[in-house]
KEKE-3310 file (N, C-alpha, C; in steps of 0.2 Angstrom, whole numbers, plus 5000, padded with zeros to 4 digits):
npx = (5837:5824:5823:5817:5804:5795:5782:5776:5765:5747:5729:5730:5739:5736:5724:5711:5695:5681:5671:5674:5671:5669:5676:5689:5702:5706:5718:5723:5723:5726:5742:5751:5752:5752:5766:5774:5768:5774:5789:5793:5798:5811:5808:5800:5787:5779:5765:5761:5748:5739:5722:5721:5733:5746:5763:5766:5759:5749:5733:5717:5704:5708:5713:5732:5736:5749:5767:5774:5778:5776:5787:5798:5793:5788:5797:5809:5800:5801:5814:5830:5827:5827:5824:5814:5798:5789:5774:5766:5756:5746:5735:5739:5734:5722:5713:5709:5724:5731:5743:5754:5760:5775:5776:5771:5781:5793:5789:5789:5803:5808:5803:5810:5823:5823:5820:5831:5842:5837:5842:5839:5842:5847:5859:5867:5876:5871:5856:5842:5830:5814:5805:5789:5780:5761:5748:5740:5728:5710:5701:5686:5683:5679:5666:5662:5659:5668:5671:5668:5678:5690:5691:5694:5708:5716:5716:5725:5737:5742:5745:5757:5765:5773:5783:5789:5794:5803:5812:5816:5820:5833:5840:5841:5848:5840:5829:5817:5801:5787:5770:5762:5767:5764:5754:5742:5726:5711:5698:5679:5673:5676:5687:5700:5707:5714:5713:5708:5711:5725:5731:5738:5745:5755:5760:5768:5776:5784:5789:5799:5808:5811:5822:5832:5836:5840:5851:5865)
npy = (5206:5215:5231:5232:5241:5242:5247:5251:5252:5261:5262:5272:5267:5255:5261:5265:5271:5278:5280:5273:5258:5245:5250:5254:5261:5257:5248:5256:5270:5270:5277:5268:5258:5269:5275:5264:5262:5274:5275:5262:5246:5244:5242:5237:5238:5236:5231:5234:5235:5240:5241:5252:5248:5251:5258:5251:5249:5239:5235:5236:5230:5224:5213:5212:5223:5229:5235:5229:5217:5209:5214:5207:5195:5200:5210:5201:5191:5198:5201:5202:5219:5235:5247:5254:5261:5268:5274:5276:5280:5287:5278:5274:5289:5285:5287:5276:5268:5275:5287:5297:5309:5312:5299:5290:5294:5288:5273:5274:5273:5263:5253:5255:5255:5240:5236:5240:5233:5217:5207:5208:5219:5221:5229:5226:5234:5247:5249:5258:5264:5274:5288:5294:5306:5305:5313:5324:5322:5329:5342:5339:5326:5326:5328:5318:5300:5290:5296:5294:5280:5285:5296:5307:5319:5317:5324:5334:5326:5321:5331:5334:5326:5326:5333:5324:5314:5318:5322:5310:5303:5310:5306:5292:5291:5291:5294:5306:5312:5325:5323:5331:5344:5343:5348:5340:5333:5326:5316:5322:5314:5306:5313:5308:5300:5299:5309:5302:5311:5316:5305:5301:5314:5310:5299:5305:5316:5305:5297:5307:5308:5294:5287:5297:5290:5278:5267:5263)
npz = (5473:5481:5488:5505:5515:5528:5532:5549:5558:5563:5562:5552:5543:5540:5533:5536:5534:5541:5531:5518:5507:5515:5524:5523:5512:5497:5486:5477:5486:5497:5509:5509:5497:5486:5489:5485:5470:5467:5473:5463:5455:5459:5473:5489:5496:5512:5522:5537:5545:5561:5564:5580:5587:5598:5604:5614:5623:5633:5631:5638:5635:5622:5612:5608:5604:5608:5598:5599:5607:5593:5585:5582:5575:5564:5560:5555:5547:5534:5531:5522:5528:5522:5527:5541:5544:5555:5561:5575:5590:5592:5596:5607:5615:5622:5636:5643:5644:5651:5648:5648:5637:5639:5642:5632:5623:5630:5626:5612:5608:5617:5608:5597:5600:5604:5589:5582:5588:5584:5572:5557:5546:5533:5529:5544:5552:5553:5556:5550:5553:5550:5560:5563:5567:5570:5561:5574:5584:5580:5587:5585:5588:5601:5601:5592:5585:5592:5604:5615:5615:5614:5624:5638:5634:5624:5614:5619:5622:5611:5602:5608:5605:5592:5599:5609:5601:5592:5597:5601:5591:5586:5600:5597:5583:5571:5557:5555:5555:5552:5553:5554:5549:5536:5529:5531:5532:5542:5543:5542:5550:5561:5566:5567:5557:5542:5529:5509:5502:5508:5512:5500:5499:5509:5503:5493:5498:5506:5496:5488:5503:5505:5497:5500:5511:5511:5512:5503)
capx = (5832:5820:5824:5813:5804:5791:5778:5774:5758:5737:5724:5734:5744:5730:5718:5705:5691:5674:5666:5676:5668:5671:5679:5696:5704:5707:5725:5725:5722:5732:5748:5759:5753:5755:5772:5773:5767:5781:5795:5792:5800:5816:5807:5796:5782:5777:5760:5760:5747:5734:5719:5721:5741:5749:5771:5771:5754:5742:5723:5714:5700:5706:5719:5735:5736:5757:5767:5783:5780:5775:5790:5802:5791:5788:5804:5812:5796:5801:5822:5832:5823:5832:5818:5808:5794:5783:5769:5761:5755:5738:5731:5744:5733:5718:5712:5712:5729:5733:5748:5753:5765:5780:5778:5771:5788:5797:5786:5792:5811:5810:5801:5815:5829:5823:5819:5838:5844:5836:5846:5834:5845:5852:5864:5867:5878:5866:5848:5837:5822:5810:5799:5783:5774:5757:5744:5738:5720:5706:5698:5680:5683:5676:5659:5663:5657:5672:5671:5671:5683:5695:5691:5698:5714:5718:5718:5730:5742:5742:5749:5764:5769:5780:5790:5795:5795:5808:5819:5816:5822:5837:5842:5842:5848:5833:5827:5811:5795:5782:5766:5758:5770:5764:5747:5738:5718:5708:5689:5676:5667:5681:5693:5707:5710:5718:5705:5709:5719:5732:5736:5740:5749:5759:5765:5770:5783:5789:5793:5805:5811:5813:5827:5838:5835:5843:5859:5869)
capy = (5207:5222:5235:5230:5247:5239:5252:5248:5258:5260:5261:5276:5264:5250:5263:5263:5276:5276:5283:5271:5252:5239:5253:5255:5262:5252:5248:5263:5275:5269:5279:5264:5259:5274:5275:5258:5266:5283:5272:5257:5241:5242:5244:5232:5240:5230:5236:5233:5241:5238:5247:5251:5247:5256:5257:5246:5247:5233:5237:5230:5228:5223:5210:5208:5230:5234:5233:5228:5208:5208:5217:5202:5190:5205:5211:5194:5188:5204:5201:5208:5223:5240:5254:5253:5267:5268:5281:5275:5284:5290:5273:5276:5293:5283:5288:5270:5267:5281:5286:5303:5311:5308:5288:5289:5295:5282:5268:5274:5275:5257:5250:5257:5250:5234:5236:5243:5225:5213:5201:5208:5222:5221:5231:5225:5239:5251:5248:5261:5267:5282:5289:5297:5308:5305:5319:5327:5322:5335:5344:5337:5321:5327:5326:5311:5294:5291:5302:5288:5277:5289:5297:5315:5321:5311:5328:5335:5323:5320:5339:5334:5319:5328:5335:5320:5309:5321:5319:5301:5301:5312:5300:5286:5293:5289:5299:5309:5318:5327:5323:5337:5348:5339:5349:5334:5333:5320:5315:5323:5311:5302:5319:5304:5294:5302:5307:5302:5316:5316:5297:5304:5319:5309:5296:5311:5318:5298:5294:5310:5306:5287:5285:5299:5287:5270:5265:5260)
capz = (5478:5481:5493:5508:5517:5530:5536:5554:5561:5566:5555:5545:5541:5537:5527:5540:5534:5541:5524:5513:5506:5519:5531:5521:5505:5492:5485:5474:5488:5504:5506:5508:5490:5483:5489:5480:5464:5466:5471:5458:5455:5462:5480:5490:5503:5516:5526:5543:5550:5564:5568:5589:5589:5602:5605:5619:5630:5631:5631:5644:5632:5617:5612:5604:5600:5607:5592:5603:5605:5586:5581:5581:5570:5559:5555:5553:5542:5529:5532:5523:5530:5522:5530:5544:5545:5562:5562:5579:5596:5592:5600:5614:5620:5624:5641:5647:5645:5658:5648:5645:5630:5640:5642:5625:5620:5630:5622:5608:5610:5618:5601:5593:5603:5601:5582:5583:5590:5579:5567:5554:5545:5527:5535:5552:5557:5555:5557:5545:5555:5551:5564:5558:5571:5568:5563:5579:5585:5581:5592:5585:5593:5606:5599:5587:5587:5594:5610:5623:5614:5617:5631:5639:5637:5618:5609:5621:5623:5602:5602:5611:5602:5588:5600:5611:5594:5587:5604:5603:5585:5587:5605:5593:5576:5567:5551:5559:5551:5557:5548:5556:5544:5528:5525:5529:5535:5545:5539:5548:5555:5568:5566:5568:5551:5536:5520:5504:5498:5512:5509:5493:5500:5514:5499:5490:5504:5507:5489:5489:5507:5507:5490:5504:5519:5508:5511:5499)
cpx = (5830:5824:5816:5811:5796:5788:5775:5769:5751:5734:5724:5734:5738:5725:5713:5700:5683:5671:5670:5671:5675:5678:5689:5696:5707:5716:5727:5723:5726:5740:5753:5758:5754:5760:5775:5777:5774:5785:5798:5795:5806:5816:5800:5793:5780:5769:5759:5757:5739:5728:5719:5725:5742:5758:5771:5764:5750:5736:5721:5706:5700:5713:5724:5738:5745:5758:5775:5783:5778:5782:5794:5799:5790:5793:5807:5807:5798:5808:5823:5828:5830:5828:5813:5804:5789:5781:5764:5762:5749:5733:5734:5737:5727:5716:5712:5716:5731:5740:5749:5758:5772:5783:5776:5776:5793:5796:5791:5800:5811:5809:5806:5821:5826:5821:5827:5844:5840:5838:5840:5837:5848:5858:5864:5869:5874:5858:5845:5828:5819:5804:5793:5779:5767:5753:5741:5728:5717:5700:5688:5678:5680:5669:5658:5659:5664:5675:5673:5676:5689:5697:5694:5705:5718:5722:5725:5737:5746:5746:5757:5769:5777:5785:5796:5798:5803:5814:5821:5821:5829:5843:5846:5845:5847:5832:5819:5807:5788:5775:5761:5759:5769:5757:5740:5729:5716:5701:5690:5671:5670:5685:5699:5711:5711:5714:5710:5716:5726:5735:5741:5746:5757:5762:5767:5778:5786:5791:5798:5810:5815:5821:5833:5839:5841:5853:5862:5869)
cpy = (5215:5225:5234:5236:5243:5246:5249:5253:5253:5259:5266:5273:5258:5254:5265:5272:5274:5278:5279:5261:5249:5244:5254:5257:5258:5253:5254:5270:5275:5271:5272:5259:5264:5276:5270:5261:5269:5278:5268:5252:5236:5242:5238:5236:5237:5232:5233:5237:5237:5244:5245:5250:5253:5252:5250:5246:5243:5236:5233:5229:5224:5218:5210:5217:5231:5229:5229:5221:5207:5212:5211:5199:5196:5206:5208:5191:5193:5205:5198:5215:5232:5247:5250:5260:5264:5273:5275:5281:5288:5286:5274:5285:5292:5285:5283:5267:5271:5283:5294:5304:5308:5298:5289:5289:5291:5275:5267:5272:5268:5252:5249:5255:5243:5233:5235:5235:5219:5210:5202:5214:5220:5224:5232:5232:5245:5251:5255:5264:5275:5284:5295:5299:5309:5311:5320:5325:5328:5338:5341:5330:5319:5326:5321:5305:5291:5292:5298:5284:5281:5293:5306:5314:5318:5317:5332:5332:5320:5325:5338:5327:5318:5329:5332:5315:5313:5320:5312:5301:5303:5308:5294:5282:5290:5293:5303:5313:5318:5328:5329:5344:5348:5344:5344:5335:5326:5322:5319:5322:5309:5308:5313:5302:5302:5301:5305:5304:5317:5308:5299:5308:5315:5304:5301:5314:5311:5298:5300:5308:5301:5288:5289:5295:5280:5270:5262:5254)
cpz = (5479:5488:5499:5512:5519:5535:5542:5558:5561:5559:5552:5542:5536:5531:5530:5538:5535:5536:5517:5514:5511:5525:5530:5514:5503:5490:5481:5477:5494:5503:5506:5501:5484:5483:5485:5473:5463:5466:5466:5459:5460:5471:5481:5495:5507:5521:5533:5549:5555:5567:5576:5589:5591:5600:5607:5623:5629:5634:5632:5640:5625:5615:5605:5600:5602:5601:5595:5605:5599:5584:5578:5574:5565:5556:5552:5548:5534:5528:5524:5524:5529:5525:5533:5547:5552:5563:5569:5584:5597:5596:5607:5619:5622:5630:5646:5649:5649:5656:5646:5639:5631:5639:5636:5621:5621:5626:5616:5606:5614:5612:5597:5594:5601:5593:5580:5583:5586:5573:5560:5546:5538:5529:5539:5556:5557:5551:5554:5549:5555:5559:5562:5564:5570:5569:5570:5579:5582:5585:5592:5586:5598:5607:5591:5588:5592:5601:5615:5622:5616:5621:5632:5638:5630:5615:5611:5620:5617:5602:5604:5608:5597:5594:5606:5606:5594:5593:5601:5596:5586:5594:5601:5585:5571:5563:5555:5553:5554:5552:5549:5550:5537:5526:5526:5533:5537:5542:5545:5551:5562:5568:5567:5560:5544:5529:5515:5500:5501:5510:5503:5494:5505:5509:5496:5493:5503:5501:5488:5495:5507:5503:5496:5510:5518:5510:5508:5498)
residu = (UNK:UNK:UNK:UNK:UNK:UNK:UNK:UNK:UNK:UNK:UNK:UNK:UNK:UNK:UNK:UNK:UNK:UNK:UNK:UNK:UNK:UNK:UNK:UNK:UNK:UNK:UNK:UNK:UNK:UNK:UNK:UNK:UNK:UNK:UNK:UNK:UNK:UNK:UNK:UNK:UNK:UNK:UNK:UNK:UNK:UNK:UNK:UNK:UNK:UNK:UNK:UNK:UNK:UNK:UNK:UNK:UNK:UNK:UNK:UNK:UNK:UNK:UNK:UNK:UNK:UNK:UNK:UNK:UNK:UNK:UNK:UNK:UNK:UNK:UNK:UNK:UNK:UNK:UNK:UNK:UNK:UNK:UNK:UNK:UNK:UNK:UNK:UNK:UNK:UNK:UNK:UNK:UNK:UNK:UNK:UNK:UNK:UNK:UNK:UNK:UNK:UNK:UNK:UNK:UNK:UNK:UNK:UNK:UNK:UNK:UNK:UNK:UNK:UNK:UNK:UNK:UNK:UNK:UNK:UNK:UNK:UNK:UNK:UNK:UNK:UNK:UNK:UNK:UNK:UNK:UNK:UNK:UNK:UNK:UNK:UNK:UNK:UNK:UNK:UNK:UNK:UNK:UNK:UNK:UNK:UNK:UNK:UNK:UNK:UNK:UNK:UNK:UNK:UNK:UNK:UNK:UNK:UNK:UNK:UNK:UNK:UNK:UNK:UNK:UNK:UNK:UNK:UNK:UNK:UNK:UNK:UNK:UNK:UNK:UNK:UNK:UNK:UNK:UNK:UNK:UNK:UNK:UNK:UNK:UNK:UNK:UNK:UNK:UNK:UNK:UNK:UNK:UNK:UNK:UNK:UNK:UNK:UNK:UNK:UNK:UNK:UNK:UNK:UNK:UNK:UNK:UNK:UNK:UNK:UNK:UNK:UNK:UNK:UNK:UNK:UNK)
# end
């Protein structure tokens, strides 16, 4: 059986580009197929991505977005599960959800205990989770299409996310990475979503990364 490595994220994760056919990249552009590709046969990708998923908060407008009562049936549908990646927290800085950096961080860090505790594990004794600080908003959000969906205070609160993540990760001894640190760019129509060439770039870093993360 394949090595199971389930990416669990937003519309990073999903492909979501508003300048692409039907509002996503195609299987040969999204990084979790591309990581695919690099890895090769003795690995299985899994895509788990929602656009609008947050940690843990529910949206009073939109149904079904925390990823934390979905984790269960996920992981256990993908079992044995040897890598679980989560790039979320970008939908988390919403201005609706009223949540600042810090809860964003516990969010996260409860997601993770309970990933942590699920009968889902190739190896039980130690649970395999990456956390994936997601790119930082950009400041032309602000005058984006966008603007109001996100509201004040997204770009701020995005800025601070590495550096409770990386707590979180270290708390929890979880692999960590900071996609901020990859080189990577957002379009620039939304300043949120990952162009082209970053997919590219951000499976480029994971396919070195993952192969260190594998347990035996």
């Amino acid at each position: 059986m394949r090595r199971h490595i389930v990416c669990l994220g937003d519309s990073n994760t999903h492909g979501y580009s508003p300048d692409a056919p039907l509002f996503r990249f195609n299987e040969g552009e999204r990084w979790t197929c591309l990581l695919q590709q690099s890895l090769g046969p003795d690995y299985l990708v899994l895509e788990e991505g929602l656009p609008g998923r947050t940690t843990v908060f529910e949206d009073p407008v939109e149904e079904g977005m925390p990823a934390l009562p979905y984790l269960y049936p996920c992981l256990k549908s993908h079992a044995p599960v040897d890598l679980l990646i989560i790039m979320l927290g970008t939908n988390d800085t919403k201005e609706r959800l009223s949540a600042n950096a810090c809860a964003i961080g516990k969010g996260l860090a409860r997601l993770v205990r309970k990933a942590q505790a699920i009968d889902c594990w190739r190896h039980p004794q130690a649970p395999n989770i990456l956390i994936i600080a997601p790119l930082a908003i950009g400041k032309g959000v602000e005058r984006s299409p966008v603007a109001q969906e996100m509201g004040a205070g997204c770009v701020e609160k995005s800025l601070r996310l590495p550096g409770q993540f990386r707590a979180a990760a270290r708390e929890l001894g979880c692999a960590f990475l900071d996609a901020n640190q990859l080189g990577l760019e957002q379009n620039q129509t939304d300043y949120m979503h990952l162009t082209r060439e970053s997919h590219r770039t951000l499976a480029l870093h994971l396919a070195q990364l993952v192969p260190t993360l594998m347990n035996s």
